[in-house]
C-alpha positions in Angstrom: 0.0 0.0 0.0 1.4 3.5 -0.7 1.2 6.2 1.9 0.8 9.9 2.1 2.5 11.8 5.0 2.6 15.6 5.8 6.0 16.8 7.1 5.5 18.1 10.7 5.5 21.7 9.9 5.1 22.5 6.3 2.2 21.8 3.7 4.6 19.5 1.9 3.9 16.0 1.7 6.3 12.3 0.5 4.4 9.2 -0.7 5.9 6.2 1.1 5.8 4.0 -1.7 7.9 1.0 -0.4 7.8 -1.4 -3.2 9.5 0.4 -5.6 12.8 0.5 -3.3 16.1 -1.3 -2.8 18.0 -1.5 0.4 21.2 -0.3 0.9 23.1 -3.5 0.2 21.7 -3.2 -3.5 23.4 0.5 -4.0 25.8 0.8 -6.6 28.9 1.9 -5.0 31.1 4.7 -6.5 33.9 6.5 -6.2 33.5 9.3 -8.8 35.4 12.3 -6.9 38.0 13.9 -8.7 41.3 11.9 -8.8 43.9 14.5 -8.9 48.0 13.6 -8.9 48.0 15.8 -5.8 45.9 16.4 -3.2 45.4 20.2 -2.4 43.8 19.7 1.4 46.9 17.0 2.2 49.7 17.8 4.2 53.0 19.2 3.1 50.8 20.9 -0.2 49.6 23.7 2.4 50.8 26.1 0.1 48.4 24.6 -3.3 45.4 26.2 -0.7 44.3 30.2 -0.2 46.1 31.1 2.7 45.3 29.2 5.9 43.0 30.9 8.5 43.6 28.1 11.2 44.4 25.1 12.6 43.9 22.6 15.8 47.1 21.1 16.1 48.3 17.9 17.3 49.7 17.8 21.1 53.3 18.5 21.6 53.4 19.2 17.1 53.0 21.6 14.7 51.5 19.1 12.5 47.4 19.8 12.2 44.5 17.2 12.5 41.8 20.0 11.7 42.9 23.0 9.2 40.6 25.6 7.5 41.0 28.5 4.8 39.3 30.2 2.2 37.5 28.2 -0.5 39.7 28.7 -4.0 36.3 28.8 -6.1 33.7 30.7 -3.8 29.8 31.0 -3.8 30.4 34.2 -2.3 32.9 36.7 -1.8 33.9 39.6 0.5 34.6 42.1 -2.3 31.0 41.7 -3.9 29.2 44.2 -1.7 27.1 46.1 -3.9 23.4 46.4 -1.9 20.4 44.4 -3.5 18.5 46.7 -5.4 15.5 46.9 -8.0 16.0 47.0 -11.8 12.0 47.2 -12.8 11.4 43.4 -12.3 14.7 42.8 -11.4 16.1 42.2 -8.1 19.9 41.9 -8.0 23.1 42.9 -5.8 26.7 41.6 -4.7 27.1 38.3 -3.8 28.7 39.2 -0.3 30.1 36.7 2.3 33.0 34.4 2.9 33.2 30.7 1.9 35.9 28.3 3.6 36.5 25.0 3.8 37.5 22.6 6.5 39.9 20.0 6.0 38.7 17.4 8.3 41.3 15.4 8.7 45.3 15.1 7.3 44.6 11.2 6.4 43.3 11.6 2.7 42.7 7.8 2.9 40.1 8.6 5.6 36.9 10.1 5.3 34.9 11.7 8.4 32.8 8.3 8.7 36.1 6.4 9.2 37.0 9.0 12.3 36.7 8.3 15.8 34.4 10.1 18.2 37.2 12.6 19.9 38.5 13.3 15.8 34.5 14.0 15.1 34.3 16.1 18.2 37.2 18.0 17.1 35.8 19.0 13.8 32.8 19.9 15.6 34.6 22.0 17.6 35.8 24.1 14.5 32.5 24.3 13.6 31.8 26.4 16.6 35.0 28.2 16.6 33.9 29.4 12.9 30.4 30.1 13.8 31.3 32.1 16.3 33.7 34.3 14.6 31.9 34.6 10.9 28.3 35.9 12.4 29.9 38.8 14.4 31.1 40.0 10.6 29.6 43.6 9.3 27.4 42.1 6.7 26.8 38.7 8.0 23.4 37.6 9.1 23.4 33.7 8.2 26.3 30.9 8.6 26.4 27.7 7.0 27.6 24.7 7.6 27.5 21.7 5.8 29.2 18.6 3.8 29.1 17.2 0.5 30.5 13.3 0.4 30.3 11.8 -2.7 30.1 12.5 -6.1 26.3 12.4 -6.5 26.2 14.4 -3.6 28.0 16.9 -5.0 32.1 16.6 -4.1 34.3 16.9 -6.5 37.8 16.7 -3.9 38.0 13.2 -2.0 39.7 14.5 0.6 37.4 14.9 3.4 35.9 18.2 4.0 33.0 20.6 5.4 32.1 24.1 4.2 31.4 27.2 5.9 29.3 29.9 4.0 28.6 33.4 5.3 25.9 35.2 4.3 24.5 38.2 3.7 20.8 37.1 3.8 19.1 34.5 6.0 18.2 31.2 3.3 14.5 30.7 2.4 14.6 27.0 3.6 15.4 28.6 7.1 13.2 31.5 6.9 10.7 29.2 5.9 10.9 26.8 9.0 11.1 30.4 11.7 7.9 31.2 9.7 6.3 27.8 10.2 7.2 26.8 13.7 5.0 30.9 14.7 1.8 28.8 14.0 2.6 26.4 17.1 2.4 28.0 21.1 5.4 25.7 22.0 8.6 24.2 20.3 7.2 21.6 18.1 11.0 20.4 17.5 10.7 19.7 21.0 7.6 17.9 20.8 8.5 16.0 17.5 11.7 14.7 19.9 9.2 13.6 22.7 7.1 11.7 20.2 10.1 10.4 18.0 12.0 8.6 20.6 9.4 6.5 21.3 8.6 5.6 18.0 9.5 3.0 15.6 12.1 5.8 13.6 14.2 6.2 16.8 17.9 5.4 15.7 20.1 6.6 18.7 19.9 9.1 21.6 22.6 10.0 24.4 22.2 12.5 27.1 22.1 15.4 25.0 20.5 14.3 21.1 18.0 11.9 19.8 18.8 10.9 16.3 15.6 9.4 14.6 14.4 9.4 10.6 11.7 11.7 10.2 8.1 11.0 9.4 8.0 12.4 6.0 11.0 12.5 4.6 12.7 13.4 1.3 15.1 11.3 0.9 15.4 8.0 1.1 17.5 6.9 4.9 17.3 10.4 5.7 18.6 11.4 9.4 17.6 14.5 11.8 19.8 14.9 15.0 18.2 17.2 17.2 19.6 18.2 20.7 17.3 17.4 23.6 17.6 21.4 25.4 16.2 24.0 23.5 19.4 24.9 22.1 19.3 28.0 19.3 22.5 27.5 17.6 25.5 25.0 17.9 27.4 28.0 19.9 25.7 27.0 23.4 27.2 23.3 23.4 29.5 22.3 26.1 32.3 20.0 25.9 30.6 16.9 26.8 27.3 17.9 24.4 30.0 17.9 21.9 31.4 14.8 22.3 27.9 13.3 22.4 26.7 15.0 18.8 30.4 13.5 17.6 28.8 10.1 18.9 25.3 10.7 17.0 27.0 11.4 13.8 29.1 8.2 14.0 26.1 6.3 14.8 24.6 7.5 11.4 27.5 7.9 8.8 29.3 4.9 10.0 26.5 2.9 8.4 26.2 5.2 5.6 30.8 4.5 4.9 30.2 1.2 5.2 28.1 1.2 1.9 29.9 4.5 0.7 26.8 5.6 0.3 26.9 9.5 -0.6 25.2 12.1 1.3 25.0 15.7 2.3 24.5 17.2 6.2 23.7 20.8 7.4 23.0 22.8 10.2 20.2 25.0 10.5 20.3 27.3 13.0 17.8 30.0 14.9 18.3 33.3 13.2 18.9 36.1 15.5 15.5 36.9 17.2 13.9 33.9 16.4 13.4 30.7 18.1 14.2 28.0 16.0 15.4 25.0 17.1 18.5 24.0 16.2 19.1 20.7 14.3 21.1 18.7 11.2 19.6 16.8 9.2 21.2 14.2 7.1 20.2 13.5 3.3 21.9 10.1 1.8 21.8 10.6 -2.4 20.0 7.5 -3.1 17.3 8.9 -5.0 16.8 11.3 -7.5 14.5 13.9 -7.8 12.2 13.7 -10.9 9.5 15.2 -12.8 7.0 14.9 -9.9 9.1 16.3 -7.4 10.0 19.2 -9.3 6.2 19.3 -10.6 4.6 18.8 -7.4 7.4 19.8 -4.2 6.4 16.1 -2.9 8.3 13.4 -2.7 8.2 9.7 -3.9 10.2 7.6 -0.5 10.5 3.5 -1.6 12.0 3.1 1.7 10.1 4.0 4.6 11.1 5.8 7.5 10.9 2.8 9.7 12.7 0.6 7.5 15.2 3.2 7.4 16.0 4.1 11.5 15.8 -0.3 11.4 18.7 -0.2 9.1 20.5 2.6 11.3 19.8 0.4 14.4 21.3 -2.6 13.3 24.7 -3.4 14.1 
């Protein structure tokens, strides 16, 4: 039987249409990043990168096991800051902002699946330490985070990395969710975790984050890691709440290596003076989106949600 589901706060709605899936052991695996004689984000080719802006260095070493600097082929840029104006119909401006990348690890063999917790937590770490510093910028009302892994996913480097985009503008998929959550008196993230980790999409949850598939999702295995206090943006975590988001993403992209199954993550964050609740969500690249996706904004699941958190369970 196919199934219709609304998404817990938008009009937008996924048809859980199981028997036209495959499971995860029938994915074609690929390796289609770029295969380059050298390998800008490795160590000892610091100098093939923009100039470095930082790095978390090993104990007692200069060496690094976490580096950032500016992205060579940016979205943005902090030169473009021409103000948005009207043309008649046309609405256009600079592209404004700052665009770098993190170099996860030193080990290009490695990707941030294959990391331990404490390597994860570190990277996580960074992600605060940028955070923090990009959204007190002139010009900067949005930050974000998030990682491309695989080629259908949209990498074209192997080496393991996250971006960090700074923006002048707050995205519409953001804007959209502060705009939807007004309707509700209370956090309905907080009432979706209530309700989801009792349920039969629950994957994994510590002391601070419950990690379950959501209800009615996009993609196919797709992951939302929410943390359990009403938390705004990834700023307010504390060492050990790091260490246990390190642990949820393990839980999840550990079974999404083992397959080499390509996906994208992001944060989205509260916007200053709202109150959304932070989260990530997690989108594996197992299915495309066709003509009644693009047609329609719904979405066409052949794995179900519960099928999905089962898989994530296991093992």
């Amino acid at each position: 039987m196919i199934e219709i589901r609304k998404d817990y706060i938008f009009e937008r709605w996924s048809y859980i249409a199981s028997d036209r899936g495959k499971r995860p052991e029938q994915f074609e695996k690929k390796n289609g990043e770029k295969k380059d004689s050298v390998c800008y984000f490795c160590p000892v080719n610091e100098n093939l990168t923009p100039p470095e802006i930082g790095r978390m260095k090993n104990d007692n070493s200069d060496s690094w096991k976490v580096r950032w600097f500016l992205n060579k082929f940016p979205i943005v840029d902090s030169q473009s800051d021409e103000p948005i104006g009207m043309e008649g119909i046309y609405a256009k401006g600079g592209g404004f902002g700052y665009h770098e990348i993190i170099a996860e690890t030193p080990d290009h063999e490695k990707q941030l699946a294959d990391l331990t917790v404490s390597e994860i937590a570190d990277v996580i770490k960074v992600y605060l330490l940028r955070m923090s510093e990009l959204i007190g910028r002139e010009g900067v009302n949005y930050v974000q985070i998030f990682k491309n892994s695989g080629v259908e996913a949209g990498t074209s480097l192997a080496h393991s990395h996250s971006q960090v985009v700074a923006l002048s503008t707050v995205p519409r998929a953001v804007q959209e969710k502060v705009n939807a959550i007004k309707k509700y008196k209370v956090c309905q993230y907080c009432d979706i975790i209530k309700k989801e980790e009792k349920s039969e999409r629950f994957v994994y949850a510590n002391d601070d984050f419950v990690v379950f598939t959501p209800y009615a999702p996009r993609f196919n295995y797709e992951v939302l890691i929410l943390p359990r206090k009403h938390y705004l943006n990834i700023t307010e975590l504390g060492g050990e709440e790091i260490e246990n988001l390190a642990k949820s993403f393990q839980k999840v992209l550990a079974k999404l290596g083992a397959m080499n199954i390509p996906y994208n993550f992001y944060l989205h964050y509260s916007p200053k003076g709202e109150n959304l609740h932070f989260h990530f969500e997690i989108v594996p690249r197992m299915n495309k989106w066709a003509g009644f996706e693009l047609a329609t904004d719904s979405y066409v699941i052949t794995t179900s949600p519960e099928d999905a958190a089962k898989f994530y369970r296991e093992g």
